[in-house]
N, CA, C and O atoms as CSV, one atom per row, in Angstrom:
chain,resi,resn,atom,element,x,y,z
A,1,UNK,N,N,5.280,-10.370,10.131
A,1,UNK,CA,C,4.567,-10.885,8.978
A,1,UNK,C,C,3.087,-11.063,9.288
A,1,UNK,O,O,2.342,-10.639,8.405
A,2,UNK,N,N,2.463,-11.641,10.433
A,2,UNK,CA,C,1.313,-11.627,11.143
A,2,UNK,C,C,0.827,-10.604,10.957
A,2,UNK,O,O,-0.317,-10.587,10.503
A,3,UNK,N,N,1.679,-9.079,11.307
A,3,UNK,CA,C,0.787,-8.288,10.886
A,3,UNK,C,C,-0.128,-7.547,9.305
A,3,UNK,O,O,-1.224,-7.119,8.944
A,4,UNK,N,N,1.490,-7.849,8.735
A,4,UNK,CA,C,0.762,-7.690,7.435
A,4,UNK,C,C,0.065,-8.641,6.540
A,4,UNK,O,O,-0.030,-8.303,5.360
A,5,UNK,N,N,-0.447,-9.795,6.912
A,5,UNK,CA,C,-1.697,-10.275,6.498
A,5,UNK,C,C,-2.475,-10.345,7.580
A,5,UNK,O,O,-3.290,-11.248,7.390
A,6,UNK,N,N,-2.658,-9.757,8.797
A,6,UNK,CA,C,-3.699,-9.073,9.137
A,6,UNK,C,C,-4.092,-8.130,7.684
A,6,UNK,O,O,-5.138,-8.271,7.050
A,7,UNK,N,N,-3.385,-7.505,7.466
A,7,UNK,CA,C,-3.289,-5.768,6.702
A,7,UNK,C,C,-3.892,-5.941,5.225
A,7,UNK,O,O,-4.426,-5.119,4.480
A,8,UNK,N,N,-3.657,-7.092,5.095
A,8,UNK,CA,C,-3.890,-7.704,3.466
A,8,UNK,C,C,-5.410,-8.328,3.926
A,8,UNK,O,O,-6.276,-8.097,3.082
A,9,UNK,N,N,-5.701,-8.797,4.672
A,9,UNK,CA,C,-7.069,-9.544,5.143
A,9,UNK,C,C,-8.122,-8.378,5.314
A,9,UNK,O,O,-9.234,-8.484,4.796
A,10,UNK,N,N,-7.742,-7.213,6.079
A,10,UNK,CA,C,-8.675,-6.296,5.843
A,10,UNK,C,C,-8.837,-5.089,4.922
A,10,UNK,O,O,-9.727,-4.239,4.901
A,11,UNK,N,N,-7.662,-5.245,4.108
A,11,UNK,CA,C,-8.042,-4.466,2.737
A,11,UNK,C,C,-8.398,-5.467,1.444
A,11,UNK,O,O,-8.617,-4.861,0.395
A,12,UNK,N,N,-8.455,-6.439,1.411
A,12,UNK,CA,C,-9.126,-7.271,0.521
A,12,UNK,C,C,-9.471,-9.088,0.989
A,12,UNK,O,O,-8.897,-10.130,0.674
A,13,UNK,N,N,-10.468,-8.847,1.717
A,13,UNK,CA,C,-11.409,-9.558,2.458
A,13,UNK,C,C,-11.500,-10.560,1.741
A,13,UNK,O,O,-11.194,-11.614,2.299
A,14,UNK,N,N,-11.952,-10.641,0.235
A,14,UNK,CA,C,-12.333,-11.559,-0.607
A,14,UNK,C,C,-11.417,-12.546,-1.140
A,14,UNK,O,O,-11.653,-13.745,-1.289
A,15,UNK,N,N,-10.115,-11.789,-1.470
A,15,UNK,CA,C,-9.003,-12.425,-2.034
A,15,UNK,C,C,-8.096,-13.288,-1.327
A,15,UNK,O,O,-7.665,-14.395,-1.652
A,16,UNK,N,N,-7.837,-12.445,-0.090
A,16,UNK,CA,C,-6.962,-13.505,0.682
A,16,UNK,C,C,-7.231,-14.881,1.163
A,16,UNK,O,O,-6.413,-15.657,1.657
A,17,UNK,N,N,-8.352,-15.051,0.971
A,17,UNK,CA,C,-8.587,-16.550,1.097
A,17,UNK,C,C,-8.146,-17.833,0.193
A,17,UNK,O,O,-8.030,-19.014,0.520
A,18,UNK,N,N,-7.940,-17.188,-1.050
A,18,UNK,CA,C,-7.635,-17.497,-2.474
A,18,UNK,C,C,-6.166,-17.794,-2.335
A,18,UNK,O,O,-5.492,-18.721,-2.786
A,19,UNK,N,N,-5.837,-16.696,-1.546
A,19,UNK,CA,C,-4.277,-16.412,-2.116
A,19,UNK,C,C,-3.497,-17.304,-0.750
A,19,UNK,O,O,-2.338,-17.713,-0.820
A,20,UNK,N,N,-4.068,-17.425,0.021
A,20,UNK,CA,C,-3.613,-18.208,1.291
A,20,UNK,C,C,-3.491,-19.559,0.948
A,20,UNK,O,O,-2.469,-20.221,1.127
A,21,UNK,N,N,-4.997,-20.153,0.233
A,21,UNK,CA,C,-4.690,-21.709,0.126
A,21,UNK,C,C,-3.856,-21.574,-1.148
A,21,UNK,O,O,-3.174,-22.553,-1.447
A,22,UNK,N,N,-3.819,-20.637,-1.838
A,22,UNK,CA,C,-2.519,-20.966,-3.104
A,22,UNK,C,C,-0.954,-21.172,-2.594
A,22,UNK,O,O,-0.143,-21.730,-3.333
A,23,UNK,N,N,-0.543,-20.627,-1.129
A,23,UNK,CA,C,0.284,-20.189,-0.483
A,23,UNK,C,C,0.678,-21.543,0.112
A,23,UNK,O,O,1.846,-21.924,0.180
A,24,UNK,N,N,-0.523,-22.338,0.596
A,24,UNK,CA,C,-0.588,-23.437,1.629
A,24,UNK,C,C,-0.129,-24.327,0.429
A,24,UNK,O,O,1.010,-24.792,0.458
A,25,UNK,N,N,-1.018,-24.605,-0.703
A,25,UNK,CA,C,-1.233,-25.775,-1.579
A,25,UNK,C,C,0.006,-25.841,-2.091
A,25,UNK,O,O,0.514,-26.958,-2.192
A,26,UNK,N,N,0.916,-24.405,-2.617
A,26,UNK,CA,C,1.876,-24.713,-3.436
A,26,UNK,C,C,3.235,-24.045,-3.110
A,26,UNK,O,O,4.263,-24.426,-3.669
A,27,UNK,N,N,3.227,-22.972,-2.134
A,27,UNK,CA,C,4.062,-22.365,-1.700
A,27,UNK,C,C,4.290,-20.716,-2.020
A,27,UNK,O,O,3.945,-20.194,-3.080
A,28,UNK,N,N,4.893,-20.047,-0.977
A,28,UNK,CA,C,5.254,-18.661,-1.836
A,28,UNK,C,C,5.854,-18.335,-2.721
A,28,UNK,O,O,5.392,-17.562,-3.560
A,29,UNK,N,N,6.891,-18.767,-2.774
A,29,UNK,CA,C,7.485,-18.642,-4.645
A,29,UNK,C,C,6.611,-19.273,-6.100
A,29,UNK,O,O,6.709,-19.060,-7.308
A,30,UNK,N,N,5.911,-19.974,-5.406
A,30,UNK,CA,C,4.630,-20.188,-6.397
A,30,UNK,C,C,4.165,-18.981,-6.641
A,30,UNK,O,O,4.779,-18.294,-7.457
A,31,UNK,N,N,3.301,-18.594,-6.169
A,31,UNK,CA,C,2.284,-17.943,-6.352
A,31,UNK,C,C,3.278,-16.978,-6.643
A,31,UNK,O,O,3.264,-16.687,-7.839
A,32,UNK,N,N,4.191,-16.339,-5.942
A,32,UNK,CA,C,4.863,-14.986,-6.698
A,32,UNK,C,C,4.952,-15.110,-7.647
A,32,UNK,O,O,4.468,-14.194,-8.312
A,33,UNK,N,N,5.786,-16.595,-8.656
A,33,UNK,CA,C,5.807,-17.074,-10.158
A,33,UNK,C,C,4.604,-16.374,-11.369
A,33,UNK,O,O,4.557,-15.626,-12.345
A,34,UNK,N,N,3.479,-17.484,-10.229
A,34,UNK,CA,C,2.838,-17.514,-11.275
A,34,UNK,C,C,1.422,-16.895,-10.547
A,34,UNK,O,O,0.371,-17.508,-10.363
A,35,UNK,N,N,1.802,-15.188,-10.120
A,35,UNK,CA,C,0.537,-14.987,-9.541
A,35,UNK,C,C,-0.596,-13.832,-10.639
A,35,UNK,O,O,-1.780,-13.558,-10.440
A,36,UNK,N,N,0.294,-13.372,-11.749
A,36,UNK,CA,C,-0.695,-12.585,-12.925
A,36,UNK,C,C,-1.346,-13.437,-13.685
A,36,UNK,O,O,-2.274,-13.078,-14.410
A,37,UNK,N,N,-0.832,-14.940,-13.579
A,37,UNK,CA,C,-1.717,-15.780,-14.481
A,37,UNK,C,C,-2.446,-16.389,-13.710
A,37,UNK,O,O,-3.318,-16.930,-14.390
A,38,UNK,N,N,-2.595,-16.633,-12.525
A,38,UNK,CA,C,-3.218,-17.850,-11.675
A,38,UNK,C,C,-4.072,-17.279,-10.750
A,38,UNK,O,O,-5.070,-17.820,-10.275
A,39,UNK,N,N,-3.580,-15.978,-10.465
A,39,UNK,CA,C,-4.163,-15.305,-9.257
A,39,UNK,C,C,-5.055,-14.312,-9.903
A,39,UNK,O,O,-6.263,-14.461,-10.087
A,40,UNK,N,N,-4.162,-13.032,-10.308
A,40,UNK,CA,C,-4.362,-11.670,-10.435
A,40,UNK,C,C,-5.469,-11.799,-11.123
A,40,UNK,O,O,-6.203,-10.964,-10.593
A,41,UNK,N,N,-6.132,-12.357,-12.053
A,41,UNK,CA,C,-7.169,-12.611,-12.561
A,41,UNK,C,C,-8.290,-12.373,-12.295
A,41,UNK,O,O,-9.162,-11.966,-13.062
A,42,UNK,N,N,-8.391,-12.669,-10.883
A,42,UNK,CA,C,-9.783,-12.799,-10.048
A,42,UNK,C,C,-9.792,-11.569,-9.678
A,42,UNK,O,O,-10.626,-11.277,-8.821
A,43,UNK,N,N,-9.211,-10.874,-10.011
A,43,UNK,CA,C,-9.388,-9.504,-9.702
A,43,UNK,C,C,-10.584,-8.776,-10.956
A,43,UNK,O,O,-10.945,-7.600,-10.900
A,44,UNK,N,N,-10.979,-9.612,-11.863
A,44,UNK,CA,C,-12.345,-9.298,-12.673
A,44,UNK,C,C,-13.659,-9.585,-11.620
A,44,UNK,O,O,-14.760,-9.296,-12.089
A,45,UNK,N,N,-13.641,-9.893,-10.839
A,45,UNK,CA,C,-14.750,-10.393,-9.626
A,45,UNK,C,C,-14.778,-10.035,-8.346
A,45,UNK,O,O,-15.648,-10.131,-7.481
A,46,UNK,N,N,-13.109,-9.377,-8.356
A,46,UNK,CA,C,-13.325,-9.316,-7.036
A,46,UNK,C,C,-11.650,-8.180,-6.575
A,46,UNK,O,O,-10.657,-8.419,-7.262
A,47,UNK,N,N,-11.555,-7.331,-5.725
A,47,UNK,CA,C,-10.250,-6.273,-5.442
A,47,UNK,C,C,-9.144,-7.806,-4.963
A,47,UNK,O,O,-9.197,-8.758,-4.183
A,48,UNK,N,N,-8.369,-7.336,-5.835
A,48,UNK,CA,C,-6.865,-8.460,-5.791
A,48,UNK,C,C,-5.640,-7.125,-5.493
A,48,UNK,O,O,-5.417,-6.114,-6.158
A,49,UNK,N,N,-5.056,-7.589,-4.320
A,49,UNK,CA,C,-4.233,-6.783,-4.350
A,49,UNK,C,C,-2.930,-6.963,-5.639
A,49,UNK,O,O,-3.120,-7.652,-6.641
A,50,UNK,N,N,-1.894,-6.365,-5.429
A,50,UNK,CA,C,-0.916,-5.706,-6.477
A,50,UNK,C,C,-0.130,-6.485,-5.972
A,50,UNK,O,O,-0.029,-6.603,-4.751
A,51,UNK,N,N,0.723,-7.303,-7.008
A,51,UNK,CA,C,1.929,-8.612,-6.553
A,51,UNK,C,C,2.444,-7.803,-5.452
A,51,UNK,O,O,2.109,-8.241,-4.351
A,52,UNK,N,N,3.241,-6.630,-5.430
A,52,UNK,CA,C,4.289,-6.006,-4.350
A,52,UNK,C,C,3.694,-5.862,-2.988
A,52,UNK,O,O,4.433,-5.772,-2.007
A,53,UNK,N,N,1.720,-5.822,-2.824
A,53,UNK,CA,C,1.286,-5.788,-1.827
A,53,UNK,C,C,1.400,-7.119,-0.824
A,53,UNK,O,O,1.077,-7.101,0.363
A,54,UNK,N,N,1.833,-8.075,-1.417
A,54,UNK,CA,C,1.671,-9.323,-1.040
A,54,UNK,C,C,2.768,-9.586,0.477
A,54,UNK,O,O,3.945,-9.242,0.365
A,55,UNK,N,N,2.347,-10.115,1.647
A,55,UNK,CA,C,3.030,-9.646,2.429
A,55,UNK,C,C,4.816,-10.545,2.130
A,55,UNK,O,O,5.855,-10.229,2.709
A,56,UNK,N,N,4.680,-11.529,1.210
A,56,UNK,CA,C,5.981,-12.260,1.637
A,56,UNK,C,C,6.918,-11.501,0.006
A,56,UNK,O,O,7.963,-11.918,-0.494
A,57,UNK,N,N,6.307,-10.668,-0.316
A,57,UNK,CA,C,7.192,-10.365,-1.839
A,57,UNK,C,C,8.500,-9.584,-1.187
A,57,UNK,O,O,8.407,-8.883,-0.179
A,58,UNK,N,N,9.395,-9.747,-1.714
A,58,UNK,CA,C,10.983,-8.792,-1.675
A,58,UNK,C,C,11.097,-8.133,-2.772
A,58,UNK,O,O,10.914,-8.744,-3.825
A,59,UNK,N,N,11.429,-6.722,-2.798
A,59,UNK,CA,C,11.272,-6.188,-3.774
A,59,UNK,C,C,12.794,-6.789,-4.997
A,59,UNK,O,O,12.846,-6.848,-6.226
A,60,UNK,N,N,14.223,-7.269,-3.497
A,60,UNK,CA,C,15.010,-7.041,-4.453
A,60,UNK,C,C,15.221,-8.700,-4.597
A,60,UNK,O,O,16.362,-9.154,-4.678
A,61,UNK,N,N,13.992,-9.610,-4.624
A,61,UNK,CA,C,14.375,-10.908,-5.211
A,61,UNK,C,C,13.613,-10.814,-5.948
A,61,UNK,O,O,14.147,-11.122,-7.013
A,62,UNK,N,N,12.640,-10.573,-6.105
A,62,UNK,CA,C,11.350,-10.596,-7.620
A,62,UNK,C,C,11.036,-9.376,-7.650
A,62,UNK,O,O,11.168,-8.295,-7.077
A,63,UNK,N,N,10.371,-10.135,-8.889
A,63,UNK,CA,C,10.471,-8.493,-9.921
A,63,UNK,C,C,8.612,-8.679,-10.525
A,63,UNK,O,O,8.008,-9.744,-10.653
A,64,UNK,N,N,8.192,-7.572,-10.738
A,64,UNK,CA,C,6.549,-7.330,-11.029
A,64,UNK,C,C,6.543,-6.585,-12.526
A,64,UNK,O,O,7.385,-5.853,-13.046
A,65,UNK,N,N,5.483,-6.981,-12.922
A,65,UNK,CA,C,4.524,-6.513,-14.337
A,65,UNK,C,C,4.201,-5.221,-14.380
A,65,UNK,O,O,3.677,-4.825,-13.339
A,66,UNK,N,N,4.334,-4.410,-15.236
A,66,UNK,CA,C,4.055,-2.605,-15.299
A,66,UNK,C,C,2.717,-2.958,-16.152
A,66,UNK,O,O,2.702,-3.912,-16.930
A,67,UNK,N,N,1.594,-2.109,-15.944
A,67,UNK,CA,C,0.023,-2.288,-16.122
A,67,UNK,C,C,0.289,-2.825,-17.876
A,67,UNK,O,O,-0.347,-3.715,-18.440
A,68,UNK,N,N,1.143,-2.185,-18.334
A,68,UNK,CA,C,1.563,-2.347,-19.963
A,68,UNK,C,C,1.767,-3.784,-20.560
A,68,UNK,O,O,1.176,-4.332,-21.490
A,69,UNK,N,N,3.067,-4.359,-19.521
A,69,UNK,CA,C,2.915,-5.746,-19.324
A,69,UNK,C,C,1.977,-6.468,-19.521
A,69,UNK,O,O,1.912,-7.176,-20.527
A,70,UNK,N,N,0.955,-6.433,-18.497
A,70,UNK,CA,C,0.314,-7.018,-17.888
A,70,UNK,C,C,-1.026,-6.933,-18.990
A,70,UNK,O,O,-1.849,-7.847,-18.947
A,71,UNK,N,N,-1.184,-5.942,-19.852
A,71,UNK,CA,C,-2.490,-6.151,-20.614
A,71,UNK,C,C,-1.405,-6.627,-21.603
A,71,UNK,O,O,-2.462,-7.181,-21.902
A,72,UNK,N,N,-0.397,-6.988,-22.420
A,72,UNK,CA,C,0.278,-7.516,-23.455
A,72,UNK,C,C,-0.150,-8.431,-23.479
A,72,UNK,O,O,-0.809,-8.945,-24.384
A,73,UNK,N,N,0.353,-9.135,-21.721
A,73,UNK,CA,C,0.318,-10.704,-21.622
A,73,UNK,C,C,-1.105,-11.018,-21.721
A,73,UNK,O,O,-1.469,-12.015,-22.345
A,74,UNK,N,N,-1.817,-10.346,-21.230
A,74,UNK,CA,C,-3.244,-10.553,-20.945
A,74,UNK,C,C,-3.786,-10.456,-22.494
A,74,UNK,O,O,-4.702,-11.274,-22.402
A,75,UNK,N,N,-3.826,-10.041,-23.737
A,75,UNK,CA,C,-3.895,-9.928,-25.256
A,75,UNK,C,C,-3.457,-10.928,-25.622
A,75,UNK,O,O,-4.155,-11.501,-26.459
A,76,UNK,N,N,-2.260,-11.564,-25.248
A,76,UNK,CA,C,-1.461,-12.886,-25.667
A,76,UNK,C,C,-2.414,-13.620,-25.373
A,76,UNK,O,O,-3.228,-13.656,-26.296
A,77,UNK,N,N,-2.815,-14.485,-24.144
A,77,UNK,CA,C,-3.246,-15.310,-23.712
A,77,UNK,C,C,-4.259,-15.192,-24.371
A,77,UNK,O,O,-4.442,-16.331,-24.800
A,78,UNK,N,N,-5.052,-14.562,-24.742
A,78,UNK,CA,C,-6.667,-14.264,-25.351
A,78,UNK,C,C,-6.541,-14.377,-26.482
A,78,UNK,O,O,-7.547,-14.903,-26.960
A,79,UNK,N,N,-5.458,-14.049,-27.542
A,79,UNK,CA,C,-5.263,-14.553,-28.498
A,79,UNK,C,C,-4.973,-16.094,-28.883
A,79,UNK,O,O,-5.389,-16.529,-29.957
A,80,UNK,N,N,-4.484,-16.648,-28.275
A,80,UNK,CA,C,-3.693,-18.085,-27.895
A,80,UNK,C,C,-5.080,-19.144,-27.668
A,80,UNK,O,O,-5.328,-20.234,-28.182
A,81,UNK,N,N,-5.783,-18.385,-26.753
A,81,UNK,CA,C,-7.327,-19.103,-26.420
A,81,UNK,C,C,-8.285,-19.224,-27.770
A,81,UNK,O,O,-9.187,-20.007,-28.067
A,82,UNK,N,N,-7.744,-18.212,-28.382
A,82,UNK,CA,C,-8.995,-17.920,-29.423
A,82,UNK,C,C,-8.481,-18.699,-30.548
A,82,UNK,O,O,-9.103,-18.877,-31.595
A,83,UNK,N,N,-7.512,-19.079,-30.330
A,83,UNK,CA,C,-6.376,-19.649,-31.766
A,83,UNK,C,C,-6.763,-21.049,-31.240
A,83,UNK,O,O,-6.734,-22.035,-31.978
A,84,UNK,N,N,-7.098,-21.102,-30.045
A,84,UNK,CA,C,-7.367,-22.841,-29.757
A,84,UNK,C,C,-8.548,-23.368,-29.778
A,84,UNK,O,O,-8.811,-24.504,-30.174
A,85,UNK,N,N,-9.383,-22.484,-29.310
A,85,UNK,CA,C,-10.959,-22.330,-29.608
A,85,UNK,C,C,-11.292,-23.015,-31.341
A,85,UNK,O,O,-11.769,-24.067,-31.767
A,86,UNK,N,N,-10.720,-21.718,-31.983
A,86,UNK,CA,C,-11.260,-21.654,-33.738
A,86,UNK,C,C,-9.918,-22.640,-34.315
A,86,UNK,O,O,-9.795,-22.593,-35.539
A,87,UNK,N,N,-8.866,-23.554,-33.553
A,87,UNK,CA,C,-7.948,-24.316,-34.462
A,87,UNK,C,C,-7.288,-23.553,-35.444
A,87,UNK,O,O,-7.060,-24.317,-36.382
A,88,UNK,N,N,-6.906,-22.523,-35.670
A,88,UNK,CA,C,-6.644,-21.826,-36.159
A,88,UNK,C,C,-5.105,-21.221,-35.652
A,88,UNK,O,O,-4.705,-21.146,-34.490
A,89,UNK,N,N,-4.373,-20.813,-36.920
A,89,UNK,CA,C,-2.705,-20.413,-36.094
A,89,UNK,C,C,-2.931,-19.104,-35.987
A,89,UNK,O,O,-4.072,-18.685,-36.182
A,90,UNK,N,N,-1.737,-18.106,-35.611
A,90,UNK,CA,C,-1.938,-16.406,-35.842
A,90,UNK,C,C,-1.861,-16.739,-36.822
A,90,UNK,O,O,-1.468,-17.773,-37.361
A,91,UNK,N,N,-2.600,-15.035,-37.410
A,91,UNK,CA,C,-2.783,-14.712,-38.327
A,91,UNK,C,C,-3.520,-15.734,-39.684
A,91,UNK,O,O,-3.376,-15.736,-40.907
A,92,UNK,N,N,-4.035,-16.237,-39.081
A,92,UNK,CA,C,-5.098,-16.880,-40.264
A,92,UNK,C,C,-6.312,-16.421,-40.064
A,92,UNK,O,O,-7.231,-16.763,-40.808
């Protein structure tokens, strides 16, 4: 395991620091949970690796977001923000 966050540390320098104290603060099944909403994000600022790159993920205990997913949810949430922003429900 040592080695592969070596492996994760030098292909994204920036992130793993992020993703370590998320690791420390709350645990690994945390962050696997809840890592497209909490984490993956910061990948607008900065190279975030891909949930499956993560060195403690199992492929056959969790399961990952297809890019399709992942902008749905990402439309949801932005809608939801904007509905809370303007007080406003869908579709008004």
């Amino acid at each position: 395991m040592t080695e592969t966050l070596e492996t994760l540390a030098e292909e994204y320098p920036e992130a793993t620091p992020y993703i370590q104290r998320a690791v420390d603060e709350h645990g690994e099944e945390w962050v696997l949970e809840y890592y497209y909403e909490q984490l993956y994000p910061l990948g607008r600022v900065m190279a975030m690796p891909e949930k499956d790159e993560l060195p403690f993920y199992d492929a056959d205990e969790h399961d990952t977001m297809t890019k399709e997913e992942r902008v749905e949810m990402y439309q949801a949430l932005a809608a939801y923000r904007e509905n809370l922003r303007t007080g406003t429900k869908p579709g008004e």
